[in-house]
Every structure is written in structure tokens, then in C-alpha cells.
ZATOR-132272 format. One record per residue (C-alpha): x, y, z; residue in three letters. Coordinates in steps of 0.001 Angstrom, whole numbers, plus 500000, padded with zeros to 6 digits. Each point is the difference from the previous one (the first is absolute). Layout:
    east   north      up    r
       X       Y       Z  ALA
...
# end
This chain:
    east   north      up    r
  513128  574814  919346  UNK
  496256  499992  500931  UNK
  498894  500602  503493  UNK
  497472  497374  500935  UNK
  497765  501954  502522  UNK
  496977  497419  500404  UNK
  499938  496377  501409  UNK
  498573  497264  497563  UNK
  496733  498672  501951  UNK
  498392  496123  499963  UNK
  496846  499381  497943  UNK
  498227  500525  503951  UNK
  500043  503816  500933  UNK
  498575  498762  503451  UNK
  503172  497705  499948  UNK
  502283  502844  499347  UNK
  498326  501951  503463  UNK
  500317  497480  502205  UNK
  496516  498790  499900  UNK
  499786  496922  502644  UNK
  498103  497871  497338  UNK
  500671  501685  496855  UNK
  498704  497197  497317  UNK
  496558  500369  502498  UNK
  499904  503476  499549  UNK
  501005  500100  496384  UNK
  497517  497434  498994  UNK
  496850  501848  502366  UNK
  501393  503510  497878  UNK
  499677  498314  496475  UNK
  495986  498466  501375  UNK
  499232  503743  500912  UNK
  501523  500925  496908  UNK
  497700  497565  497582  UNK
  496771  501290  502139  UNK
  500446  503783  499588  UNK
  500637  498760  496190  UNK
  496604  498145  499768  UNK
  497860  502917  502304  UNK
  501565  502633  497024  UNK
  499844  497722  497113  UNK
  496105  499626  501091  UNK
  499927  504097  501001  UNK
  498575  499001  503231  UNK
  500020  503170  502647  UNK
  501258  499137  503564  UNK
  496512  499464  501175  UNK
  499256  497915  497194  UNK
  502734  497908  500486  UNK
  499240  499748  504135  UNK
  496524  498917  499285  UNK
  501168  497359  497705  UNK
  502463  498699  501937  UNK
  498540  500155  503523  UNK
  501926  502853  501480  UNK
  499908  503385  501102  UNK
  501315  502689  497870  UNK
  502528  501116  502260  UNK
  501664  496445  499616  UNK
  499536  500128  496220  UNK
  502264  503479  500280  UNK
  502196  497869  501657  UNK
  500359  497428  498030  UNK
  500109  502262  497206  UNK
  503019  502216  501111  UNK
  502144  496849  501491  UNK
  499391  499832  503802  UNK
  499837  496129  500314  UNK
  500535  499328  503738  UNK
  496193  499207  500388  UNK
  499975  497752  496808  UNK
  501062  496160  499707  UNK
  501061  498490  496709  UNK
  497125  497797  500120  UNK
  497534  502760  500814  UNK
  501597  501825  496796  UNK
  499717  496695  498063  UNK
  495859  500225  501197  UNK
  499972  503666  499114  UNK
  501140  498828  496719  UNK
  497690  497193  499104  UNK
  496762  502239  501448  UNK
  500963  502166  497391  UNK
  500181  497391  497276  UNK
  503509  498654  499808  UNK
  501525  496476  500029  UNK
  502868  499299  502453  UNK
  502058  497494  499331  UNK
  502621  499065  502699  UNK
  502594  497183  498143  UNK
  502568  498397  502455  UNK
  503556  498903  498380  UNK
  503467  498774  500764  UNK
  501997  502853  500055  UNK
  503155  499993  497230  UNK
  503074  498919  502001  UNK
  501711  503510  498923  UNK
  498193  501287  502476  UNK
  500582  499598  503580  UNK
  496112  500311  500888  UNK
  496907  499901  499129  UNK
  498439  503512  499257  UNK
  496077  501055  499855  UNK
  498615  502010  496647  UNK
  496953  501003  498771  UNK
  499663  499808  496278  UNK
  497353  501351  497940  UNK
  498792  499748  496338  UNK
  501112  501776  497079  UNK
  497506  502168  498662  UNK
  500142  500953  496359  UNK
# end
């Protein structure tokens, strides 16, 4: 018989560490995530990106490598539309399979 030597995690790493608001976290994670995407996809440098966004370079670096404590989800949601991006927020009744609501950020496909 196979020795299971792992622990099968939730779809919320931040969950699955005790995070105090892990669908907060999560969500402000996956924004970071879609802006680093957009500053590469464009081949923007650090300063590049700082200048076009309105910060310093040193908070682009953070942004960049994860370090979110100084960053809101609505000042990533800004971050995102100054550098061209729609964000839509939709608001529905959770499926009653689920004991609450939950917070995700979805973006497009791209082919």
C-alpha cells in the first residue's frame, strides 16, 4: 500500500497558511499577478512601469516580487486600468453548495 506523505490543499494557498482573510489575499495575489503580466507582455523595465503608473521604482520591485502589505485591491485595480486594462467587479448570489460567499479575480483567455 502507498504511503500518502503530502496533505491535499484548498484552491486558496493563503487559506491553507492560516491567512486571516485568505479570499482578500488570494484575490490582491491574482491583481499583482495580471499587472506583472501586462508590464512583461508590454516589456516595460521597472522604471518604465513606475513612471507610468505613478510610483517609485522601489514599489514597482515590490509589487513585482509579491510584497503587498502597502497595496489595496482597489489601488491594484487603478494600477491596472492606468496601464490599460478593464476591471470588471460582478456581484452574485453565491450557489447554496457553498456555505459562503468567496472573492476571485478572473481574467481573459488569451489565444
Amino acid at each position: 500500500m502507498a504511503r500518502k506523505d503530502y496533505i491535499v490543499g484548498s484552491d486558496n494557498v493563503f487559506e491553507d497558511l492560516g491567512h486571516p482573510r485568505p479570499a482578500e489575499a488570494l484575490a490582491k495575489a491574482e491583481l499583482a499577478r495580471k499587472i506583472a503580466e501586462v508590464i512583461a507582455k508590454r516589456r516595460l523595465t521597472q522604471a518604465a512601469a513606475a513612471e507610468l503608473l505613478n510610483l517609485d521604482q522601489p514599489k514597482v520591485s515590490a509589487l513585482l516580487n509579491g510584497r503587498l502589505a502597502n497595496f489595496s485591491s482597489e489601488r491594484l485595480m487603478r494600477l491596472l486600468t492606468a496601464l490599460g486594462q478593464d476591471v470588471d467587479i460582478t456581484v452574485r448570489t453565491k450557489p447554496r453548495n457553498r456555505a459562503h460567499g468567496r472573492i476571485r479575480v478572473i481574467g481573459e483567455a488569451h489565444a
